[in-house]
C-alpha positions in Angstrom: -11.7 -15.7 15.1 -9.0 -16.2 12.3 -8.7 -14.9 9.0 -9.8 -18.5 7.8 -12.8 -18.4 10.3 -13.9 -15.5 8.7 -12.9 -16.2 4.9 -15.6 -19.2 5.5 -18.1 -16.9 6.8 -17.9 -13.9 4.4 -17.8 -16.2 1.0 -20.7 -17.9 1.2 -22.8 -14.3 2.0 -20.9 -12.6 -1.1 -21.9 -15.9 -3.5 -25.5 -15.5 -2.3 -25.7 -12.0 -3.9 -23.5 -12.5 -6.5 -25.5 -15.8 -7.6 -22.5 -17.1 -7.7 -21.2 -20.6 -6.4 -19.4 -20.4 -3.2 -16.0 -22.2 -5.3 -16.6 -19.7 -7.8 -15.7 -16.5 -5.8 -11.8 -15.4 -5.5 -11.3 -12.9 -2.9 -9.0 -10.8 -4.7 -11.4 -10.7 -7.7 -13.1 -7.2 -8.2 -16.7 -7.5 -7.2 -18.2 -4.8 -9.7 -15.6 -5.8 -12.7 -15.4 -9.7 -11.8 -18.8 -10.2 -11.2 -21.2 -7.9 -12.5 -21.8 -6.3 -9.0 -23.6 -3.3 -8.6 -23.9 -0.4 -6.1 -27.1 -2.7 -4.1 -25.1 -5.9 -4.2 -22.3 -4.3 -2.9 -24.9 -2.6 0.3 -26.5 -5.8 0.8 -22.9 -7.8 1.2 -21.8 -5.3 3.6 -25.4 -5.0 5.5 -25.6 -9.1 6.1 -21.7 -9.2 7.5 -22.6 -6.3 10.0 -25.4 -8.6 10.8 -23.5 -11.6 11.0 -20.4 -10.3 12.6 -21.9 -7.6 15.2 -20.0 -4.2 13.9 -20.8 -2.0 11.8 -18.2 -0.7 8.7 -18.3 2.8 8.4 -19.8 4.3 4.9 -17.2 5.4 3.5 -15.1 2.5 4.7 -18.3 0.7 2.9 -18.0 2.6 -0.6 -14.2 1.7 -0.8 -14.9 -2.2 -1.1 -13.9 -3.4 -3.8 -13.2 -7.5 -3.6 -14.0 -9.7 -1.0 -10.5 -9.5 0.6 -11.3 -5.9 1.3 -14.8 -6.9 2.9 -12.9 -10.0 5.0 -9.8 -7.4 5.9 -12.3 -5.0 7.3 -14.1 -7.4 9.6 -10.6 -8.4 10.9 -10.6 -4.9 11.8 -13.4 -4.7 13.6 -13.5 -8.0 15.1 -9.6 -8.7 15.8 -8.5 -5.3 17.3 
């Protein structure tokens, strides 16, 4: 799976808790900052990847996200090593 592979993946899940339009969200944007996110949204966003990718992002890896990037570079992670 490429980067772009998963960039297309990952966006539209963080729009849908952001209530955001996919062309709206810029991966390096800070999700709290950027977009109002919160704590839940945050959970939620990193819940439905696991889901939708098959790992599973340690917590603490988890509280460390801060943009999309971050939640796309961890999947590479997982899925790519």
């Amino acid at each position: 799976m490429t980067h772009e592979e998963i960039e297309k993946k990952v966006i539209p899940i963080v729009a849908k808790y952001l209530c955001e339009d996919e062309s709206n969200i810029d991966i390096n944007a800070d999700l709290r900052n950027e977009y109002g996110a919160d704590s839940l949204d945050v959970v939620l966003i990193v819940m439905d990847v696991e889901k939708g990718f098959g790992i599973s992002i340690d917590d603490r890896v988890a509280d460390s996200i801060k943009t999309t990037k971050d939640v796309i570079d961890e999947i590479k992670r997982n899925v790519l090593d």
